[in-house]
C-alpha positions as CSV (number, residue, x, y, z in Angstrom):
1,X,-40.4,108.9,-24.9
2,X,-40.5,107.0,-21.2
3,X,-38.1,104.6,-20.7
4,X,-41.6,101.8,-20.5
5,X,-41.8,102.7,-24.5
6,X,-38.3,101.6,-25.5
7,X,-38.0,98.2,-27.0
8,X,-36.7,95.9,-24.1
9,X,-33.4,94.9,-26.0
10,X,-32.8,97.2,-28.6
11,X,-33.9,100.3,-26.6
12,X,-35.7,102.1,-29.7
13,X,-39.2,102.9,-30.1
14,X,-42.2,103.9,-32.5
15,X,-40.7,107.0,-34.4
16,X,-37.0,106.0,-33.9
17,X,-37.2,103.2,-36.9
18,X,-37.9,103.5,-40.5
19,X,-39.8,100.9,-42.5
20,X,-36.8,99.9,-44.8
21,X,-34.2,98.3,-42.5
22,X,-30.5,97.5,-43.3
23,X,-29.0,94.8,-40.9
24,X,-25.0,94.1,-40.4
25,X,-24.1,92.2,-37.8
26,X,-21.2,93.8,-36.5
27,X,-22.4,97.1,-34.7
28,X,-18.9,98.3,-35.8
29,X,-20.1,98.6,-39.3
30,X,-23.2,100.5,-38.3
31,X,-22.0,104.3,-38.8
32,X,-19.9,102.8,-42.3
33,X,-23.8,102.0,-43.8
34,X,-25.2,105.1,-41.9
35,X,-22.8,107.1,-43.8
36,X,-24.9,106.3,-47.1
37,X,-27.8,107.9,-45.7
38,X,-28.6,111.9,-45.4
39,X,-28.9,113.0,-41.7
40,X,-28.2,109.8,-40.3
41,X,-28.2,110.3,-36.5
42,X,-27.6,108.0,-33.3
43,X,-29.9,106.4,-31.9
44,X,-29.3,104.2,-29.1
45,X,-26.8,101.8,-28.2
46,X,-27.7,98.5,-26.2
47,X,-25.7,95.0,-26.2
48,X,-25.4,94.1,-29.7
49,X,-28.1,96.3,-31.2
50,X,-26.2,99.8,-32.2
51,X,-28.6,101.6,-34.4
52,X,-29.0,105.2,-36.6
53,X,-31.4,105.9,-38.8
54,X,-31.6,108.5,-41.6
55,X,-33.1,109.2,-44.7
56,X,-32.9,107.9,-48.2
57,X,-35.0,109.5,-51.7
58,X,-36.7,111.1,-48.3
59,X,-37.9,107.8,-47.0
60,X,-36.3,106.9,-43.2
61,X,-34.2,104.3,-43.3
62,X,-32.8,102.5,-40.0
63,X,-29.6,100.8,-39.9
64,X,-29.0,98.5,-36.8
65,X,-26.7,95.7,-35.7
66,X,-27.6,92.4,-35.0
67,X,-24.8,90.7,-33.8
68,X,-23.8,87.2,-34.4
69,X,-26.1,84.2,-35.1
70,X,-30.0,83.4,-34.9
71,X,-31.0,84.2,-31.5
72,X,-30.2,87.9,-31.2
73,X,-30.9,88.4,-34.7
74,X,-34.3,86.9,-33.9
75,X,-35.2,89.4,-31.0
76,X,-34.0,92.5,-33.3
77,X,-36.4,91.8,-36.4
78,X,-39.0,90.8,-33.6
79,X,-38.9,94.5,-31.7
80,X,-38.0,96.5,-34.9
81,X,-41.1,95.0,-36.0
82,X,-43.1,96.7,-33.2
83,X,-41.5,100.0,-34.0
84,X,-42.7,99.9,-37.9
85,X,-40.2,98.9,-40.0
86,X,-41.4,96.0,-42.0
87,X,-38.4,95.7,-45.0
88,X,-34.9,94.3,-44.3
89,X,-31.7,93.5,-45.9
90,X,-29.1,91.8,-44.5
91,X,-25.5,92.8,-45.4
92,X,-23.1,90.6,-44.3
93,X,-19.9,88.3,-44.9
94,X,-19.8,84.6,-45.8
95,X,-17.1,81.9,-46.5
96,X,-17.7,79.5,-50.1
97,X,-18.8,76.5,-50.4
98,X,-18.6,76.3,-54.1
99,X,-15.1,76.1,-55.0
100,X,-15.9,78.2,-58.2
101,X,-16.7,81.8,-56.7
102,X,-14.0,84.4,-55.9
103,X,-13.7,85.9,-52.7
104,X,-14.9,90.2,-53.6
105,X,-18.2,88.3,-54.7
106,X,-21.6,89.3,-53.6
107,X,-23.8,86.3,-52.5
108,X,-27.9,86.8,-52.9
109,X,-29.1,83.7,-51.0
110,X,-32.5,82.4,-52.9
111,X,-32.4,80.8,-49.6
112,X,-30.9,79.2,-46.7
113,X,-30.1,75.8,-45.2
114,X,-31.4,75.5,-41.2
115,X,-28.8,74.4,-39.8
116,X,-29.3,76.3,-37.0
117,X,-31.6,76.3,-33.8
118,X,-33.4,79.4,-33.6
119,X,-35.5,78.6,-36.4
120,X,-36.9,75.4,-34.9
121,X,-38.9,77.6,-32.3
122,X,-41.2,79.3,-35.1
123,X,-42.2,76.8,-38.0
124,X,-41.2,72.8,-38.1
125,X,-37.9,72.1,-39.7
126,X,-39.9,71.0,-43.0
127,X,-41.0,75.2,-44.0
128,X,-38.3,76.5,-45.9
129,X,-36.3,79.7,-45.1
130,X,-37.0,82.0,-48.7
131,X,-36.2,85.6,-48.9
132,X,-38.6,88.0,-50.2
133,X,-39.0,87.4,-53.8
134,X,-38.8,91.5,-54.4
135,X,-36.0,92.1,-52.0
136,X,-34.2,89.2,-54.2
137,X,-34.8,91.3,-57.3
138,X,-33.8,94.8,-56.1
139,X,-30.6,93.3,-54.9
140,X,-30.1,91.7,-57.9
141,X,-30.7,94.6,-59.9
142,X,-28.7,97.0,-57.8
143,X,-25.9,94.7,-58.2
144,X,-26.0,94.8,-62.3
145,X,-26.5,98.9,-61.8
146,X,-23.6,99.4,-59.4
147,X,-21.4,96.8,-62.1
148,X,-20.8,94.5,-58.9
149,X,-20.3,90.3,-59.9
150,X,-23.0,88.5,-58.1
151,X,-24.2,85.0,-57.4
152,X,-27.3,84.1,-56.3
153,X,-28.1,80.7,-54.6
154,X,-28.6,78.5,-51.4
155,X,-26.5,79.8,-48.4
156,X,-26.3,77.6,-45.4
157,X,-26.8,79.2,-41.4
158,X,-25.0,77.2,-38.8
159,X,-24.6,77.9,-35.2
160,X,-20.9,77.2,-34.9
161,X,-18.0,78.5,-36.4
162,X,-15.8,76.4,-35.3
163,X,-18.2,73.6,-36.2
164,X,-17.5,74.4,-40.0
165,X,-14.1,75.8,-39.7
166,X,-12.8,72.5,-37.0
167,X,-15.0,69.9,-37.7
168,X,-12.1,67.4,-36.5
169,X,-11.7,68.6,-33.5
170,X,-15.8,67.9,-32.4
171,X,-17.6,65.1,-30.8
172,X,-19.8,64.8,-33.9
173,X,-17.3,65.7,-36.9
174,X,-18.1,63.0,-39.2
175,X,-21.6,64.2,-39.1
176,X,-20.9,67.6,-40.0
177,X,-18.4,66.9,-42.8
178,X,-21.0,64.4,-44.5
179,X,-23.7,67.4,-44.5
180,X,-21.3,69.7,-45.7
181,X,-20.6,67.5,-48.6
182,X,-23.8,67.3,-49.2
183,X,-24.5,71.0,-49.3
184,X,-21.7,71.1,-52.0
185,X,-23.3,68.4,-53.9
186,X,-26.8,69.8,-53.6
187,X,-25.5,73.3,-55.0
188,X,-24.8,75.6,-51.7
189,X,-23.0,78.3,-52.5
190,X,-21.8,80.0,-49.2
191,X,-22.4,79.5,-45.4
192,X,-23.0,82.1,-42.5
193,X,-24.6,82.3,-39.3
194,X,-28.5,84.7,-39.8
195,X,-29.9,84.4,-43.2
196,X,-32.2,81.2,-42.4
197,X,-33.3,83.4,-39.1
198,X,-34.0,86.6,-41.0
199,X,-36.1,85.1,-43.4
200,X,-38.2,82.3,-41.3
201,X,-38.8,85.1,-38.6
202,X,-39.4,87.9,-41.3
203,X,-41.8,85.6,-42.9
204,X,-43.8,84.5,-39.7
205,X,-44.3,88.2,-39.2
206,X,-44.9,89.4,-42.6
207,X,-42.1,91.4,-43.4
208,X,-40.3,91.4,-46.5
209,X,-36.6,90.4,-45.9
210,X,-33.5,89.5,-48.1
211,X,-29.6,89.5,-48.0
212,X,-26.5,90.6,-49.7
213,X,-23.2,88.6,-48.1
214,X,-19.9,89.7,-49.0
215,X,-17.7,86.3,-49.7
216,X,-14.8,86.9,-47.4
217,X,-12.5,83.6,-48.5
218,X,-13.5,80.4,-49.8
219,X,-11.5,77.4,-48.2
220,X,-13.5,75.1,-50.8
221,X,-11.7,77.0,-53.9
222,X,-8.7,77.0,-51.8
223,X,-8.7,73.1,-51.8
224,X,-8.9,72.6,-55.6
225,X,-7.2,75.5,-56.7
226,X,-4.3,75.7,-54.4
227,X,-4.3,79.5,-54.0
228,X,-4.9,81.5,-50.8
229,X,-7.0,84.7,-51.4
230,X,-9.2,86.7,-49.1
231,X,-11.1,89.8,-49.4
232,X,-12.2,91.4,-46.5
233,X,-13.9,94.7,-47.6
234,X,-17.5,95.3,-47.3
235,X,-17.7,98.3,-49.1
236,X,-19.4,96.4,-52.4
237,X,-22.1,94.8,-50.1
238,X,-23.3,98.1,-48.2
239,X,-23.2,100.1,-51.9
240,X,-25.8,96.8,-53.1
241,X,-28.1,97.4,-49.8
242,X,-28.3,100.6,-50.3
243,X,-29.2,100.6,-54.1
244,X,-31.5,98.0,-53.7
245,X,-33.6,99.7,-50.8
246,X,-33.5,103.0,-53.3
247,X,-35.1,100.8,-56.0
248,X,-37.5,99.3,-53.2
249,X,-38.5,102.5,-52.2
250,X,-39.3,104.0,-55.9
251,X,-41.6,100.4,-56.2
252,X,-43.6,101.2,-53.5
253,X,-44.2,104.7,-53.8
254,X,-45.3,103.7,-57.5
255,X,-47.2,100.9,-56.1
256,X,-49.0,103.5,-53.6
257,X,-49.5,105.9,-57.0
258,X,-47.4,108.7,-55.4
């Protein structure tokens, strides 16, 4: 393949992706998920976008990295796209905005909040950001097979960190603490940084997308309970993706009659 057929930022082409995708965001956790898969290989490295792809119940499957936020996760569902793949699931962390839910929990947004920027450049701010409705079930399924406690609900997607984490110390605190208390009052469940971008973009270019969050800590719970817990392993996340692709891929080949 000549370097002119490589994707311009994530440096993979037709042939190097599989249709079922599984996107962290760290590219540290890339050969962790690859590990799930039989004969994963490498196959390129390039800013933010590490990616191998193996096989799974003999279907490819492509693991790849999108780094933080909308904007680069944006461009990697855009170009994997163009190299086939047309399923994705998100596996990533998240911090509670309903006090109720223990860190070690898996979140399955039903949706997220667009609080973010990226978005804004595909649809107007009224379309909602929806997973697929399949992808929503097959994680949800996978999580009752694997014995895993999940949630599933609205999970906001912000562009700052330190907007949520510091809202004191920004020029317009007051308005981000009054939208977070609405969130909570509205029935949000968690917050991160891709999920509205993964589905808008996944959506605009008919793809069927959904996510599986790993709640980290939830400063909410911390507030009204008074006790400090964390949990930082993803293992129970990646163990849901994978499942739920399995149980994706069984659908379609029955769907297809094979």
């Amino acid at each position: 393949m000549s370097e002119k057929e490589l994707m311009h930022h994530i440096r993979c082409g037709v042939g190097d992706i599989g249709r079922y995708v599984i996107l962290p965001g760290d590219p540290g956790r890339v050969e962790k998920i690859a590990a799930h898969l039989d004969g994963a290989r490498h196959v390129n490295t390039y800013r933010e976008y590490t990616t191998w792809t193996g096989t799974l119940e003999g279907e490819p499957v492509t693991v790849m990295s999108t780094g933080m936020g909308g904007p680069s996760t944006a461009i990697g569902i855009e170009e994997l796209k163009k190299c086939g793949a047309d399923t994705l699931i998100r596996v990533g962390t998240c911090g509670g905005i309903d006090p109720s839910i223990v860190p070690g929990t898996l979140i399955i947004p039903t949706g997220a909040i667009r609080k973010e920027g990226t978005t804004r450049e595909y649809v107007p701010i009224e379309y909602p950001a929806v997973p697929n409705f399949d992808v929503v079930l097959a994680l949800r399924q996978a999580a009752a097979n694997l014995g895993l406690p999940s949630v599933v609900g609205v999970s906001e997607s912000k562009d700052s960190y330190y907007g949520q984490h510091s809202p004191d110390s920004m020029p317009v605190g007051d308005m981000l603490l009054a939208k977070w208390k609405a969130w909570q009052m509205a029935g949000a469940v968690a917050s991160e940084m891709e999920c509205a971008a993964l589905f808008v973009v996944a959506g605009v270019r008919r793809m069927r997308a959904g996510a599986v969050l790993h709640l980290c800590r939830n400063i909410e719970r911390e507030k009204s309970e008074g006790i400090f817990e964390t949990d930082w392993e993803t293992e129970n996340a990646i163990r849901a993706a994978v499942e739920a692709i399995r149980i994706l891929i069984h659908q379609d080949r029955a769907a297809a009659g094979k």
